[in-house]
C-alpha positions as CSV (number, residue, x, y, z in Angstrom):
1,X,-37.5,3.8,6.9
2,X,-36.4,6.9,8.0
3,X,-32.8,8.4,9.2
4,X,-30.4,11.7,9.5
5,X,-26.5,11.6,9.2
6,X,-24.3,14.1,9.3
7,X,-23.0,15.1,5.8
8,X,-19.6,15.9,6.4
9,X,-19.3,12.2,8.4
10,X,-21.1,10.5,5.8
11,X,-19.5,12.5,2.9
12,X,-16.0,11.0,4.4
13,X,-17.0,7.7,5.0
14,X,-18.3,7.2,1.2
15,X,-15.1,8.7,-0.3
16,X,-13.2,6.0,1.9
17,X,-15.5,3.1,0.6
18,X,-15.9,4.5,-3.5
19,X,-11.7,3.7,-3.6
20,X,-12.5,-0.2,-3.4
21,X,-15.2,0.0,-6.3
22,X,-13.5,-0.2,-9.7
23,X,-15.0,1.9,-12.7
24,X,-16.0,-1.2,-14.4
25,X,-18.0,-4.1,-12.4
26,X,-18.7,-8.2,-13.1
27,X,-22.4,-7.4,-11.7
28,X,-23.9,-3.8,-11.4
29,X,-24.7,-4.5,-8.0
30,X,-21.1,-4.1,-7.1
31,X,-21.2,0.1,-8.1
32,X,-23.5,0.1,-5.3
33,X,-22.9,1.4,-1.6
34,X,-24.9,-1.0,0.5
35,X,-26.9,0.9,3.6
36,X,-27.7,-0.8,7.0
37,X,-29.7,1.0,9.8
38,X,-30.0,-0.8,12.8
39,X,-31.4,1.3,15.7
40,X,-28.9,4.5,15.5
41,X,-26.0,2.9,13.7
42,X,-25.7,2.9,10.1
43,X,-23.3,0.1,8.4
44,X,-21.6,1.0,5.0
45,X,-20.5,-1.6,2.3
46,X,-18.7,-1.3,-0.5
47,X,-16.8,-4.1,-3.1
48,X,-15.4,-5.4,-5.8
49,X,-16.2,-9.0,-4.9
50,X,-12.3,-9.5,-3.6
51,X,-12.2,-6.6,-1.3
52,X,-14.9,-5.6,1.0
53,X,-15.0,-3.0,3.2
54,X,-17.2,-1.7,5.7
55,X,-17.8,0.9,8.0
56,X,-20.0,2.3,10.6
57,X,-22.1,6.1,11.7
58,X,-23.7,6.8,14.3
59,X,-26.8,8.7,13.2
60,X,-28.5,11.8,14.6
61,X,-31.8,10.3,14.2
62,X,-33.8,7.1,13.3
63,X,-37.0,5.5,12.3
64,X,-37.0,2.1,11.6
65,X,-34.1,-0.6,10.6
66,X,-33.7,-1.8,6.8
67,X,-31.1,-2.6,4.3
68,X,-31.0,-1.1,1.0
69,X,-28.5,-0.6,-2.2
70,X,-27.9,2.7,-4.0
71,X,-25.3,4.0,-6.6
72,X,-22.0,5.4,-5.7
73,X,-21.6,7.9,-8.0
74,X,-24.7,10.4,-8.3
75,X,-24.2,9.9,-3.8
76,X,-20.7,10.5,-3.4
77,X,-20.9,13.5,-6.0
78,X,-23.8,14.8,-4.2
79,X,-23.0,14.6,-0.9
80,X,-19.2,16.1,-1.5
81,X,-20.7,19.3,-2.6
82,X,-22.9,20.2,0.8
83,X,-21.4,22.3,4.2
84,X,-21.9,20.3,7.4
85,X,-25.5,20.0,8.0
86,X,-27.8,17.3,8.4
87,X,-28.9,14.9,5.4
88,X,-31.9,13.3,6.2
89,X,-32.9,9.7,4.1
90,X,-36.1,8.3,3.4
91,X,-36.4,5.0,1.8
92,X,-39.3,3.3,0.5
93,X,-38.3,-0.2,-0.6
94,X,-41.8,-0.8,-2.3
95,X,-41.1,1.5,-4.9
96,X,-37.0,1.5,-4.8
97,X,-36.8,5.4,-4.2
98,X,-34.5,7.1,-1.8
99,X,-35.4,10.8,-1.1
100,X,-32.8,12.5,0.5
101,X,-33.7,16.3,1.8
102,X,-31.6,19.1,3.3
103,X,-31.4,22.2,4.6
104,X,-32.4,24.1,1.1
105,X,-33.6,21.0,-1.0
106,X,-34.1,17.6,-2.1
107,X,-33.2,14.8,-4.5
108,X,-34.2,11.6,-5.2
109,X,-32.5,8.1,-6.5
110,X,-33.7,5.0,-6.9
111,X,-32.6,2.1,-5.0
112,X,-32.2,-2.1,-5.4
113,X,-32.2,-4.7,-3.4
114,X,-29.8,-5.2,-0.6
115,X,-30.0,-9.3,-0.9
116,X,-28.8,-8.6,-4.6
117,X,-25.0,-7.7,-2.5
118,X,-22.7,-9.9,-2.4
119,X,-21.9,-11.6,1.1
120,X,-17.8,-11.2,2.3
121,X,-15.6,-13.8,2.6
122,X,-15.5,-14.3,6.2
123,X,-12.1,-15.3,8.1
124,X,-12.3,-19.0,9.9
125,X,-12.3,-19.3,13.5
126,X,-8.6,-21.0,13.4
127,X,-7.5,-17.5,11.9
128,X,-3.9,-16.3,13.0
129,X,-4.0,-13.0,14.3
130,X,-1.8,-10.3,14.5
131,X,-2.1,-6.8,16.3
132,X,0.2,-3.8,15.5
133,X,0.4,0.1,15.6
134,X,-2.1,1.5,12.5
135,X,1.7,4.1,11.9
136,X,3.9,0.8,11.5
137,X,1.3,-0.6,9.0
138,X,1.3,2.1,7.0
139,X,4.9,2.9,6.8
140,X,5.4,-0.9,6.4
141,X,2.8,-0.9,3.5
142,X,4.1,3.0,1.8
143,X,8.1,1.5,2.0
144,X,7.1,-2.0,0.5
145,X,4.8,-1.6,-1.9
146,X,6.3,0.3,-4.9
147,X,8.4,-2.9,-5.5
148,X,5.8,-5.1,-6.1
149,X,5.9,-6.8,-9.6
150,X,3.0,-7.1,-12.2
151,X,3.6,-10.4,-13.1
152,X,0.6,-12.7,-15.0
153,X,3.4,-15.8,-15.1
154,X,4.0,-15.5,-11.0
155,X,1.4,-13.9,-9.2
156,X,2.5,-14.2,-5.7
157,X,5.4,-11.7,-6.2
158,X,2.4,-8.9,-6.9
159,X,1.6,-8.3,-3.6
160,X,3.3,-7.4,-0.3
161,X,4.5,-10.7,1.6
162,X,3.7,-11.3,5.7
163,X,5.8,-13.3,7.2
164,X,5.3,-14.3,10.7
165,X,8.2,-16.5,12.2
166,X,9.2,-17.1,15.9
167,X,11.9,-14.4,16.0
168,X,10.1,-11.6,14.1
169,X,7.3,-10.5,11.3
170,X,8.9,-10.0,8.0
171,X,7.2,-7.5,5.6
172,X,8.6,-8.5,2.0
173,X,8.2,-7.0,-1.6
174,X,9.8,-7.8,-4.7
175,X,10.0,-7.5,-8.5
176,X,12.8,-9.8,-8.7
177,X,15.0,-7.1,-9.6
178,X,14.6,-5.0,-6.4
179,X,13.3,-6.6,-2.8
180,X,12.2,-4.7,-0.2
181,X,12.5,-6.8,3.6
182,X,11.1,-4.8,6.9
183,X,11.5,-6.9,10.0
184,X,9.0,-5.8,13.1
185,X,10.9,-7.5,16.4
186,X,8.7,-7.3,18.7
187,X,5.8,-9.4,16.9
188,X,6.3,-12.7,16.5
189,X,4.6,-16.0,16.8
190,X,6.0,-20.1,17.7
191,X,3.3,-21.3,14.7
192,X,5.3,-19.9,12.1
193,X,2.5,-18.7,8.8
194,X,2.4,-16.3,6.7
195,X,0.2,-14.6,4.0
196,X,0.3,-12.5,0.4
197,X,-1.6,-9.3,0.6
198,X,-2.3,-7.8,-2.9
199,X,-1.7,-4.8,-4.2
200,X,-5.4,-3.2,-4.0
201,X,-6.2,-3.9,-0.3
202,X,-2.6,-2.5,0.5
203,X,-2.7,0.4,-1.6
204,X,-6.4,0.7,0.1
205,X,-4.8,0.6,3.6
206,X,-1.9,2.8,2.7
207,X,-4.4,5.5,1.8
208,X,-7.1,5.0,4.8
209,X,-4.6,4.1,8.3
210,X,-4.6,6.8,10.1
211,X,-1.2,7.3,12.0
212,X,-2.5,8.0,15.4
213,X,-0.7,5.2,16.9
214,X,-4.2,3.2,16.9
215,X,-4.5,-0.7,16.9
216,X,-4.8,-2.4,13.7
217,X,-5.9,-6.5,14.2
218,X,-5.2,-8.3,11.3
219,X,-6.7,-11.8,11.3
220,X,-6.3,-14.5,8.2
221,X,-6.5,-18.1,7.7
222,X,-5.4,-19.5,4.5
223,X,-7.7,-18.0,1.3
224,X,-8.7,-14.6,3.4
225,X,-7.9,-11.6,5.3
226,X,-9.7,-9.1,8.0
227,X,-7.8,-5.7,8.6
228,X,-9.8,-4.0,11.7
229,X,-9.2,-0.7,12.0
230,X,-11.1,2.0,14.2
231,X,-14.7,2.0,13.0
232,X,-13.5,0.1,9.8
233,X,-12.8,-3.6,8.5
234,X,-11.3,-4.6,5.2
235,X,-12.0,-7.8,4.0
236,X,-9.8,-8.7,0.9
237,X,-9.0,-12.7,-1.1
238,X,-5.5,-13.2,-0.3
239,X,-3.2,-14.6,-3.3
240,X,-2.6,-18.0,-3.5
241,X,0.9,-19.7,-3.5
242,X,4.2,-20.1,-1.8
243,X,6.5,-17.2,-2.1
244,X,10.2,-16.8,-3.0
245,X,12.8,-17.9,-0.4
246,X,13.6,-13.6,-0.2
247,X,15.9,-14.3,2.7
248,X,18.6,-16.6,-0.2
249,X,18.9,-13.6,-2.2
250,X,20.4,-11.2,0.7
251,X,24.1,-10.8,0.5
252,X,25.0,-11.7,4.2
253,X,28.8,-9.5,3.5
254,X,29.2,-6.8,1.9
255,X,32.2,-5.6,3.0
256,X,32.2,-2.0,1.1
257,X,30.4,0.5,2.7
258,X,29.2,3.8,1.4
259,X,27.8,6.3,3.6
260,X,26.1,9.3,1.8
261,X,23.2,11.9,2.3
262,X,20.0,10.7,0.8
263,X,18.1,13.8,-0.6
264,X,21.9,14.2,-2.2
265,X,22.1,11.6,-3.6
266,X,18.4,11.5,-5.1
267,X,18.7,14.9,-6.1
268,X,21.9,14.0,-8.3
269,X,20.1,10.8,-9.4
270,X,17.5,13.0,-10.7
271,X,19.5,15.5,-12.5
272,X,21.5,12.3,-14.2
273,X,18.8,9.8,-15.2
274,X,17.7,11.9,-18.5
275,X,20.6,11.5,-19.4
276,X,20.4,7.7,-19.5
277,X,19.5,5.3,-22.3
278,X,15.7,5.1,-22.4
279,X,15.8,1.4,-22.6
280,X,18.4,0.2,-19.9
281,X,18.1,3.5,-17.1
282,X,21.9,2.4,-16.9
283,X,23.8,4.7,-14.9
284,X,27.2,3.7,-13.6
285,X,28.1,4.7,-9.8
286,X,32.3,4.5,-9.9
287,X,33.0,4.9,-6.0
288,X,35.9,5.6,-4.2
289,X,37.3,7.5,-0.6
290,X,35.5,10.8,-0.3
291,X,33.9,10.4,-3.6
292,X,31.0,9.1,-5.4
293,X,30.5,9.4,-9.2
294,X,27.6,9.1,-11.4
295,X,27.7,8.4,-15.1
296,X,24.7,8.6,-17.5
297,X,25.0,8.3,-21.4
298,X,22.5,8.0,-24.2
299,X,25.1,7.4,-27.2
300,X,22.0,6.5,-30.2
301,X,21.1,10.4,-29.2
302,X,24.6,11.2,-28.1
303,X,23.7,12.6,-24.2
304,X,26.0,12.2,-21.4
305,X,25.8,13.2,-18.1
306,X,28.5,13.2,-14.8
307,X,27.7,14.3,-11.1
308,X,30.2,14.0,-8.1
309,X,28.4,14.2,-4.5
310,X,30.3,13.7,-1.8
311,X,30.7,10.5,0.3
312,X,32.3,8.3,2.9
313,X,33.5,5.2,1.9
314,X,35.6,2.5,3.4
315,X,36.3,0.1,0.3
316,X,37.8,-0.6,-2.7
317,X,37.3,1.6,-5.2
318,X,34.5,0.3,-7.9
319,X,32.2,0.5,-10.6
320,X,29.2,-0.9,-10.3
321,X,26.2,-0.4,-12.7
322,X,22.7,0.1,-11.3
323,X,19.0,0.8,-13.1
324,X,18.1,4.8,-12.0
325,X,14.6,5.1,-11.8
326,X,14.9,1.7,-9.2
327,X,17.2,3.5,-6.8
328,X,15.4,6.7,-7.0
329,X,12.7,4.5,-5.7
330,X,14.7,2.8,-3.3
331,X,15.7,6.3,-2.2
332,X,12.6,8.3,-2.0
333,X,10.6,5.1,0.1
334,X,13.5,5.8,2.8
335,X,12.4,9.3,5.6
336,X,16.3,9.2,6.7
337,X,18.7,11.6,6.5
338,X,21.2,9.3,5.4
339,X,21.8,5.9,3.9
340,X,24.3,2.9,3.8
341,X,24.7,1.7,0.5
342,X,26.7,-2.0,0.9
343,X,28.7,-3.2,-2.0
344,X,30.6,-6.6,-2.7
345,X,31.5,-6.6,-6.6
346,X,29.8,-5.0,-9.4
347,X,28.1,-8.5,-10.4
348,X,26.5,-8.9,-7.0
349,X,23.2,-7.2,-5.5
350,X,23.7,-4.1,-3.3
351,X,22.0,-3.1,-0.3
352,X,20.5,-0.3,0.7
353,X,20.0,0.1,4.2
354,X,19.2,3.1,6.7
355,X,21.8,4.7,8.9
356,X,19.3,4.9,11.7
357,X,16.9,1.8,12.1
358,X,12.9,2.7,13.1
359,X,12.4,1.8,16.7
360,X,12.2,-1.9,17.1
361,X,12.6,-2.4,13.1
362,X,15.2,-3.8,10.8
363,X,14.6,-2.5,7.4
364,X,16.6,-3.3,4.0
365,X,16.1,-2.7,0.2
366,X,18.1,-4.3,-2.3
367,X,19.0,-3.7,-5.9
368,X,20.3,-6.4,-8.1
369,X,23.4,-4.5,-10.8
370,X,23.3,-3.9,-14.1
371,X,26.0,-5.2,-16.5
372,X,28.5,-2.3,-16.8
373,X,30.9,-2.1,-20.2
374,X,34.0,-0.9,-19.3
């Protein structure tokens, strides 16, 4: 078997497909890229047994059809080192040897067999499906996923939560100490479902949607998920289990309403929080007209810290304790230029919310308080 590729097209695809193979495998097979030329398209594989994703070239030239297996990482290194030109393969599966020749050499690496691969998951035919803008995804996925818990005792809160109702699509993240909820409006569906993505494929998604605008089809039934995007599919085990009821924990008033430049704020967050007690990140916000305060203090290695940034604020005046690498989060998932921060009493979680909504979106974060000693 005999084929060409471009290297710069192949070089990209195989960076895309080496993030889903970890650095240590259950079978060797799996640090494999798995190679599939039929006629003058060549199919890509790569997985860790739970994700699987694929990928397709169309090939300058071809002899023959065949599938074989070869390692990522002597490839990938290879192939990232060459100028656009064309790499031309030729695979002998008698012997397990790939010789691969350009423009001013040649190497050589052996192969195994492609029936050694594992086979994907594949989605039933009763799959729910839902179709959105590849942008949407991604900002969906980028604002969501940093609150994601690692949690051994509850799995389900450690990956990003898809919640598909008759009024809306919820996209939902939490750690139990901060939630993230992003509502899409215009997708929706009478057979309410949902599903629990984990945090590799998203992570994998965040890093490989392009934000052209583009189609993304999502399809999943109840173990499995198929994210179909351009030339490229992500197959990925979903978690298993039923998810927090996120929508009890939302403070439906909050009557106190702070209104306050983001980068400000986060840039005064920043200066403060060294200034806080390693173990707790407490720092105190005291609030009232016209101003917001912040209060770090480290007493065991007597630091202290106080900022004043300017605000609006219709409320009573409070002091309400919050952890500060959280709301620097909170704060630097948001791309407005300001923020609503919602208040009842000190005991009871804020929300964080954005002063100008994405187009056909409702998004909220919220942050549970920290006990205060006044």
């Amino acid at each position: 078997m005999r084929f060409t590729v471009s290297s710069s097209a192949l070089s990209s695809k195989l960076t895309a497909l080496s993030r889903v193979i970890n650095s240590k495998n259950s079978l060797p097979i799996l640090g494999d890229f798995l190679f599939e030329v039929n006629g003058d398209t060549l199919s890509l594989t790569a997985s860790d047994s739970e994700n699987v994703m694929n990928t397709r070239l169309t090939l300058t030239d071809s002899d023959g059809s065949g599938r074989f297996a070869i390692g990522n990482h002597d490839l990938l290194e290879a192939v990232k080192g060459f100028s656009e030109q064309p790499i031309t393969f030729e695979v002998d599966t008698d012997s397990n040897m790939a010789r691969i020749s350009y423009q001013n050499g040649q190497f050589s690496l052996p192969t195994e067999s492609a029936d050694e691969f594992p086979q994907a998951q594949h989605v039933g035919d009763d799959a729910t499906v839902i179709t959105m803008p590849n942008n949407m995804l991604a900002d969906n996925i980028t604002r969501s996923i940093f609150a994601t818990a690692q949690d051994e005792l509850r799995p389900v809160m450690n990956g990003i939560y898809f919640d598909l109702t008759p009024e809306h699509l919820a996209i939902v993240a939490s750690d139990g100490h901060k939630l993230v909820r992003n509502i899409v409006l215009n997708i929706k569906s009478d057979n309410p479902t949902s599903f629990i993505l984990p945090k590799k494929p998203a992570t994998l998604l965040k890093t490989l949607l392009a934000k052209d605008g583009e189609e993304v089809v999502i399809r999943f039934d109840e173990r499995n998920a198929q994210v179909t995007f351009g030339d490229d599919e992500l197959i990925c085990r979903l978690i298993e289990g039923r998810y927090p009821n996120y929508n009890s924990v939302i403070p439906q008033n909050n009557p106190n309403h702070l209104t306050i430049d983001r980068q400000s704020l986060l840039a005064a967050l920043r200066r403060v929080q060294p200034f806080a007690n390693d173990s707790s990140n407490l720092i105190r916000f005291r609030v009232e007209e016209g101003n917001l305060q912040l209060d770090a203090e480290d007493y065991d290695f007597s630091k202290t810290a106080t900022e004043r940034v300017a605000c609006s604020y219709n409320g009573q005046p409070m002091s309400i304790g919050f952890k500060g690498s959280s709301f620097i989060e909170i704060l630097s998932n948001f791309d407005c230029q300001e923020v609503v921060v919602q208040l009842a009493d000190p005991s009871r979680a804020g929300l964080v919310i954005p002063s100008e909504q994405p187009e056909n979106q409702d998004v909220l974060m919220l942050m549970m308080p920290m006990l205060i000693n006044d």
